[in-house]
N, C-alpha and C positions, 0 to 999 in steps of 0.2 A: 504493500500500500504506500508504503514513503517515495519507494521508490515511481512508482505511478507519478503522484504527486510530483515529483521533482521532474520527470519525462514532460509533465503537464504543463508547469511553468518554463525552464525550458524551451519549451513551444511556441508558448506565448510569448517570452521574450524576443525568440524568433520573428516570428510574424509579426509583434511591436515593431522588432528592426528595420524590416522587410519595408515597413511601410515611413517608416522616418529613417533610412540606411542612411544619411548624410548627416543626420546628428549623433547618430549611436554613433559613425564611425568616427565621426569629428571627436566624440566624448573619449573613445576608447584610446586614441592616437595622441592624445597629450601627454611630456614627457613624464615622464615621472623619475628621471635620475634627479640626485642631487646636485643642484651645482651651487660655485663658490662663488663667494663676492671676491677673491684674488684671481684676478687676471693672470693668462699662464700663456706665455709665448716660446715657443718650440726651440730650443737650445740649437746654436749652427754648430753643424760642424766639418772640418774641412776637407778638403780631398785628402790630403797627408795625416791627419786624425781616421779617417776612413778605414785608410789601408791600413792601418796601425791595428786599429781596432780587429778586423777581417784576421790579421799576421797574429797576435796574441790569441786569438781563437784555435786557431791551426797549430799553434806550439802545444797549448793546452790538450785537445786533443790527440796530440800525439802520445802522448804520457798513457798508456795500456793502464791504467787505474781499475781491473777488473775486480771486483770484490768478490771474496770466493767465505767459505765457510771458517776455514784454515790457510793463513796468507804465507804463503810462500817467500822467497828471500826474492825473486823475478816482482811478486805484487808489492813488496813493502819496497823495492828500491822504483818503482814507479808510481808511487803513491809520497813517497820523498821527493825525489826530482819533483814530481808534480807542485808541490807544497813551496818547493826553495823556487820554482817558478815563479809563482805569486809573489814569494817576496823579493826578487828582485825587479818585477817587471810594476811592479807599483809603487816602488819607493813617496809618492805623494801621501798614496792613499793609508799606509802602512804609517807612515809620519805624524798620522791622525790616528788611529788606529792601536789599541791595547790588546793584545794576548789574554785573556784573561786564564785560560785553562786548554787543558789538551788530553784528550784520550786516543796512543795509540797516533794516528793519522788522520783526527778530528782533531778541529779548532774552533775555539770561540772567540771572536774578537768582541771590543767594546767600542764604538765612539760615542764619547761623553757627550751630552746635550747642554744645550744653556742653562736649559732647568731641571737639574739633576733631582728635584723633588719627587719632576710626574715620573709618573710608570713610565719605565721604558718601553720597547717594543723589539719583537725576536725577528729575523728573517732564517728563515731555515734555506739552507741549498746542499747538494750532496755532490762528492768530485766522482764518486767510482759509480763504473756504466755495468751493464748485463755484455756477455760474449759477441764477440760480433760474427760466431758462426752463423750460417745460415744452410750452411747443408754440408755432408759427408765433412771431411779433416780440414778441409781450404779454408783456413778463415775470408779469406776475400769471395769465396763464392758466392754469386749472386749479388756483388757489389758492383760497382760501375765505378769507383774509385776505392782505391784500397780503406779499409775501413779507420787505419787509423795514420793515415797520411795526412788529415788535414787541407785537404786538398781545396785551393780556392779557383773557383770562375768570376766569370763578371756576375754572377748572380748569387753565389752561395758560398756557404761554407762547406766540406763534406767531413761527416766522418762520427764514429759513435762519442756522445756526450753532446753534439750540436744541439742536441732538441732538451735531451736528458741525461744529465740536467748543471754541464761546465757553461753552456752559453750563460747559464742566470748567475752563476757565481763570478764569470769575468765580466757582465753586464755590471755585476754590483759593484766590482772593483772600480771598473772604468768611470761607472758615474761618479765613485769618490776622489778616483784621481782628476778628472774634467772637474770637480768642485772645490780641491784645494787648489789646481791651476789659477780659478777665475776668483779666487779667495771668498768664497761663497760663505754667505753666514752659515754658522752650526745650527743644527735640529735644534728644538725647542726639548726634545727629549733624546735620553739617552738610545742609541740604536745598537742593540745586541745581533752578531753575523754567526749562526753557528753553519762551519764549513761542514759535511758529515764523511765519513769514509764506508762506512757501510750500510747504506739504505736499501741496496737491492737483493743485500740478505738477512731482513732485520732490523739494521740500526741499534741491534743489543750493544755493540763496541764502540759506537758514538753518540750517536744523538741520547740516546739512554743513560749514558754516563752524563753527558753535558745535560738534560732535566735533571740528574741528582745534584749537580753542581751547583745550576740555581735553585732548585730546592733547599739545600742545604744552604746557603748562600739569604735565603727569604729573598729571590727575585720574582716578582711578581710582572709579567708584562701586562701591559694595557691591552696589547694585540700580538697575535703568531701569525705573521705568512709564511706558507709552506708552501712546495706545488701542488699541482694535483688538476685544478681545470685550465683552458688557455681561450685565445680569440678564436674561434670559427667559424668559416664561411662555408653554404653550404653544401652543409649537415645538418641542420635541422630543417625537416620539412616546411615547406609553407613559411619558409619564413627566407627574405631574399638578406634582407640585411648581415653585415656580420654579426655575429655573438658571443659579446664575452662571459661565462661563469662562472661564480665564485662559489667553491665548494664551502658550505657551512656548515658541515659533517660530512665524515665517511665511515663507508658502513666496516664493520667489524669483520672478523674472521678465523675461520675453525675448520679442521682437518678433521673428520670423524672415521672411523675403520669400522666396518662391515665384516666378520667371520662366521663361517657355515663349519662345520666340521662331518666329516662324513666316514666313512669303512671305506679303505682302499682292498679292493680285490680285483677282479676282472670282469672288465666290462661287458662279457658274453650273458652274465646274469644280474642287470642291473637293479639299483630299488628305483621307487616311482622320480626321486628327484634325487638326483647327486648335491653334493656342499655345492657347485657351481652353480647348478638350477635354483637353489635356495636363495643362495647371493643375488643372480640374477632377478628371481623374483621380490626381493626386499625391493632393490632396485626400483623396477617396476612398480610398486607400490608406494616410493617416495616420487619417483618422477611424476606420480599422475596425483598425487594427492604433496602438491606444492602448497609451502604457508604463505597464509592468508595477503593480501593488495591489502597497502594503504597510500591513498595520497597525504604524504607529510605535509609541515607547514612549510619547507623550502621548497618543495615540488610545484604544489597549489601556485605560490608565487611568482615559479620560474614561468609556469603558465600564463600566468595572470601579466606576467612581463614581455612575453614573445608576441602575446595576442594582440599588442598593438601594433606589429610589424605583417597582422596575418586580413586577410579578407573576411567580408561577411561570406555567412555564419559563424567560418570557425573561430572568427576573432570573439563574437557573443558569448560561444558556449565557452570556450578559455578562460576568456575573462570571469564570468560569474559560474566557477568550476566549483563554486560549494554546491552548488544545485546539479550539477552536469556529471559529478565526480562518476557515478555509476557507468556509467554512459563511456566517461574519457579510457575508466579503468579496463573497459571491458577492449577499449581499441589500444590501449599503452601495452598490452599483454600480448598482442601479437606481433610484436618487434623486439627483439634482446636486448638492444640498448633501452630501450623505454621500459621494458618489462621489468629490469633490474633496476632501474627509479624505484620502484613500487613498494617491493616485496624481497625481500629474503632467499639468494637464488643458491641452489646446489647445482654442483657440477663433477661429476663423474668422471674421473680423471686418470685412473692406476684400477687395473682389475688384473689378479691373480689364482692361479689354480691350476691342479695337474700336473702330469710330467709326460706322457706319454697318451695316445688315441685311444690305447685299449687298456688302459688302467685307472680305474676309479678313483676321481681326486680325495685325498684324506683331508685337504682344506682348500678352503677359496677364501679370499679376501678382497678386499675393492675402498678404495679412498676416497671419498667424497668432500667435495673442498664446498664453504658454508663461506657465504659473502653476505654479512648479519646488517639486516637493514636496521633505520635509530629506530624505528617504532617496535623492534622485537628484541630477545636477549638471548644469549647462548641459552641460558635455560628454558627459556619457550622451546625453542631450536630441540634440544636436549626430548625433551618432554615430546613433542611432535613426533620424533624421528622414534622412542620407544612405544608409544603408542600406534604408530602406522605399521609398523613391521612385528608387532604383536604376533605369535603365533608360529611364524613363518620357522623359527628355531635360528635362528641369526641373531648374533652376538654383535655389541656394539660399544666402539671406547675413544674417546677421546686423544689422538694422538699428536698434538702441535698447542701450542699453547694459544688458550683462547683470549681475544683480544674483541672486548666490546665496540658497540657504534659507537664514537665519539660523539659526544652532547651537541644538540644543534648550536650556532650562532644567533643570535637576533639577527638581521638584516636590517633593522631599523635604527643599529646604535650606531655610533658614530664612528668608531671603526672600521664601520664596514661603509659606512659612505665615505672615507678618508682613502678607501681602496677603491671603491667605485669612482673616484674623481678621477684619481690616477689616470685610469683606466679608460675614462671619457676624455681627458685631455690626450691623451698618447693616440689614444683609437676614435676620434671623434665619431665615427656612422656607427658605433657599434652598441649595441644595445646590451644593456650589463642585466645578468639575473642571478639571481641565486640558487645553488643547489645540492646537489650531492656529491662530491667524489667517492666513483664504485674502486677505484684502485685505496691501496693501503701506503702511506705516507709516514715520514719522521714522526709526523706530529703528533702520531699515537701517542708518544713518548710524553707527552706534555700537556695531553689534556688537564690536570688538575692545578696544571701552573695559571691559566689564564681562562678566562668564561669569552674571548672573544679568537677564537683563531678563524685563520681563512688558510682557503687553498686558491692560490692564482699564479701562473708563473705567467709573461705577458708574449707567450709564442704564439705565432698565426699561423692556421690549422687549415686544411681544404680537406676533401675526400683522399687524394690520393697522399696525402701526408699523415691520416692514421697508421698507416701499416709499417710508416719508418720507425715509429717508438717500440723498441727492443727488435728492429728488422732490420732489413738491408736498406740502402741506400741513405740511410740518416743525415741529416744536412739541414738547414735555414739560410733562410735568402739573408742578404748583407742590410737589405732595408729592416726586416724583420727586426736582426739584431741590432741595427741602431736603436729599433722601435723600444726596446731593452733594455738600452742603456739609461734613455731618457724617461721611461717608466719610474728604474729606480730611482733616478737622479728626481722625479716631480715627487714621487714620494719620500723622498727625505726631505723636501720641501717645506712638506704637509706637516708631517708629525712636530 
């Protein structure tokens, strides 16, 4: 019946629209970013800063920074050079710039603010990339420039870390060396830079260490930027404009193991179901009985943000998505990037069992990887997953350590319009919303430090540039990363 109801209205707003389309759309199309009363004019910079900038990308990149479980003497002397990089190719920035702490091949610097009262503010960045294999032993296979050459065009930079994620740490460097160049006033607050060395396995060896620091320490930021969403063009349907996203939670995550146990003998007299059939069928039973859609409060928004960039109707029903939500949910479900907005998604990853065709497996097992949306908790998670497979004789255990949804952000505080400015100065046509990052970030690490973190790093995204994050042909255009540089440079402005 509610649901009626909501179909009903709905409806009616439709055909309201329908018949006044020039005012609804005129109403729905008003900006709604925040903007400043400081005027913000786009920093030059020169042919010979250009190239500079392009050439310290390519050095940086070449530094094999792979971060592995257990670091080798090859990863920690390129995770060093990497390091003594920075400090000699920024001697500006470095000159402003405090040490504060170090784990390992993380760094925390400090620059002091004028008003060392307020809260300071964290940028998280991470130097070590994922492999840049791509098929059989070649690392270069499937590259179009060797992956860690650095290799520049007149268009780009190539090579792993461009995208993910050394472009945002030499962007931050550059914009503080370009602001002791031009002897730029200091931030009004202190600006905390934690460098990380192992994000892509973890972050238990740095950014983990560096939250106990300032815990221990009583540092409280105002705000955390970390990465996690960027500017894209599209990629979002019906919507022409670009889009920028700021994740203001991301969802949690959990490894669960599925075990069947069975009587190995010979397959010529089997029972009704082997440990495989068991496993398979548990499977089966979580796949079709998925937990439960919700549209969160940063969803609804991001909605309610795009819809002004979208035509009648679908900008109506977007827009007033409290009444529509059944409706949007039932269409966000059949697409895997929207789907996983929603709800809670499992994926099916490792399945084992058996040793030979004609020999009864004595065990099966199967991995199931849990990407925890904020509206649910490992223990719902938990609880679901023993109640659907009930019966079936399938064993179930937690094996990776569980890590909850990070608490949403407001989008309405001023930290997050302090990053939305940024972000409309740098990107003017782009339209900023708020959301979810489905990847797993540093910032885990620091949820209890701060009630405002974001995810933004300020890289421009198209279709075919999804598939260079942790793939081949990895790179950013040389515009892109000026776009970058001046990002951070407006926001140290700000704070």
């Amino acid at each position: 019946m509610k649901q009626m109801k909501r179909i009903i209205v709905i409806t009616f707003l439709a055909v309201t629209a329908g018949l006044f389309g020039l005012t609804v759309t005129a109403s729905l199309n008003k900006p709604t970013t925040f903007v400043s009363d400081e005027p913000y004019e786009r920093a030059a910079h020169s042919l010979s800063e250009k190239q500079g900038y392009a050439e310290r990308l390519s050095q940086a990149i070449q530094y094999q920074t792979i971060s592995t479980k257990v670091a080798s003497e090859a990863d920690q002397k390129s995770f060093t050079g990497f390091n003594d990089f920075l400090f000699t190719s920024f001697p500006g920035a470095l000159s402003k710039l405090t040490l504060e702490y170090s784990s390992e091949y993380s760094l925390l610097f400090s620059l002091k603010g004028k008003q060392p009262s307020l809260a300071p503010i964290l940028l998280i960045v991470h130097s070590d990339v994922v492999p840049a294999q791509s098929s059989g032993t070649d690392t270069s296979s499937g590259w179009q420039h060797s992956p860690f050459s650095g290799h520049i065009d007149d268009q780009h930079i190539w090579g792993r870390g461009a995208l993910d994620n050394k472009s945002a740490i030499l962007a931050i460097f550059e914009a503080l060396e370009k602001r002791v160049r031009s002897n730029a006033e200091d931030a009004k607050r202190t600006i905390y830079i934690a460098m990380t060395h192992d994000e892509e396995v973890g972050g238990h060896r740095g950014a983990k260490m560096i939250a106990n620091y300032l815990r221990n320490k009583n540092i409280r930021p105002y705000f955390i930027l970390d990465e996690g969403q960027a500017v894209t063009e599209g990629i979002i349907p019906n919507v022409e404009m670009p889009v920028a996203l700021i994740g203001v939670s991301q969802k949690g995550y959990m490894t669960v193991e599925l075990t069947a146990k069975g009587e190995p003998g010979h397959s010529m007299m089997p029972p009704r179901a082997t440990a495989i059939s068991n496993v398979s069928h548990a499977i089966y039973l979580l796949t079709n009985s998925p937990m439960p859609p919700e549209m969160t409060g940063p969803v609804k928004a991001m909605f309610r943000e795009l819809s002004h960039d979208m035509a009648f109707p679908t900008n109506v029903v977007l827009f007033h998505n409290w009444l529509s939500e059944p409706l949007l949910i039932a269409q966000l479900e059949k697409n895997p990037a929207t789907n996983a907005l929603i709800r809670s998604s499992m994926s099916v990853n490792v399945i084992s069992g058996g040793i030979a065709d004609n020999v009864l497996p004595k065990q099966a097992t199967a991995l199931l990887n849990y990407r925890i949306a904020p509206h649910n908790t490992s223990d719902e998670i938990l609880a679901h997953i023993r109640k659907t497979i009930e019966g079936t004789g399938v064993e179930m255990k937690v094996v990776s350590a569980i890590e909850e949804p990070a608490p949403i952000t407001d989008h309405k505080v001023d930290a997050y319009q302090i990053v939305e400015q940024a972000i409309t100065d740098i990107f003017p046509d782009a339209i900023v919303a708020p959301s979810i990052t489905l990847s797993t970030t540093d910032s885990r690490h620091f949820t209890d430090l701060s009630s405002n973190i974001l995810r933004f790093c300020p890289i421009f995204l198209n279709k075919r540039d999804l598939n260079r994050f942790h793939g081949a042909d990895e790179r950013i255009s040389r515009k892109n990363y000026i776009q970058m540089i001046d990002f951070y440079g407006r926001l140290i402005d700000k704070v």
